[in-house]
C-alpha positions, 0 to 999 in steps of 0.5 A: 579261694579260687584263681580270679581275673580282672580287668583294670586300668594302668596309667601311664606317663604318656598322652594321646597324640589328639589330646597334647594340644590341650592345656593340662591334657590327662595322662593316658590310661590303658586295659590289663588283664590280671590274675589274682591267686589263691592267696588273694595276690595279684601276680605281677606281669610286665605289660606295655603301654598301647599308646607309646610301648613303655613297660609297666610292671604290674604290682597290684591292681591299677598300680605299676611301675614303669621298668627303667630297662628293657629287660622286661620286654621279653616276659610281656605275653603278645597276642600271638603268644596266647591266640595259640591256645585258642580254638580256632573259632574263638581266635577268628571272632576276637579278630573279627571283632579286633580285640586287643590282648586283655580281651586274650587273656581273659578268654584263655584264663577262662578256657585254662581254670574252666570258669563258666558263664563268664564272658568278654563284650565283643561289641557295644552301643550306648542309645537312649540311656541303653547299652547294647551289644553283643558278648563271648560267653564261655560254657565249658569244655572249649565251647562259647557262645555268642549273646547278645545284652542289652541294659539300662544304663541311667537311672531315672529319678 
């Protein structure tokens, strides 16, 4: 079995500033890029919450714990740490683009285990049961394309 990635969400124990003043507000959830292994394993990753920095150990897919010290925050990966690693190119459109890390991630894990035709959604719309937009797509050898989508998104019945 190959090295695979996947997207996934992490709850934390935090709320959305525009959401505390509702009565029984959800708990707020945020995007993680994940490596799964050859053995089917995800491999654990500390990562912080984007709304308020607390540190999760990753164990699974969405599951984490948070990590009472802060002796974690210095094996988080940052943006910068991985957009160095990036052709030029492909950093100035995720910026353009204003991507967050897992989006990084992903695009580097593609580049480093040469997995083609997988890609990252740049940018999206839903109109009239449509979702459109426009996606990163790798081919190979550090070269990527820009495509746009476009899909059904509700079925009729």
């Amino acid at each position: 079995m190959l090295k695979k990635g996947v997207k996934h969400l992490i709850q934390c124990r935090c709320i959305l500033p525009t959401l505390k003043g509702r009565s029984n507000p959800p708990l707020h959830s945020f995007i993680v890029f994940s490596i799964i292994d050859e053995a089917g394993s995800l491999m654990d990753k500390n990562v912080s919450c984007n709304n308020c920095g607390v540190m999760h150990h990753v164990t699974e897919v969405c599951t984490s714990s948070i990590v009472q010290s802060v002796d974690g925050s210095s094996s988080q990966v940052s943006i910068d740490d991985i957009a160095m690693f990036l052709p030029d190119s492909v950093k100035n459109i995720l910026e353009s683009y204003s991507k967050e890390l897992p989006d990084y991630e992903h695009i580097k894990f593609m580049i480093d285990e040469n997995i083609t035709n997988e890609f990252v959604v740049l940018d999206q719309e839903f109109n009239e049961g449509k979702k459109s937009g426009k996606i990163l797509k790798y081919k190979g050898s550090n070269k990527f394309e820009i495509e746009p989508f476009s899909r059904k998104e509700f079925f009729d019945l």
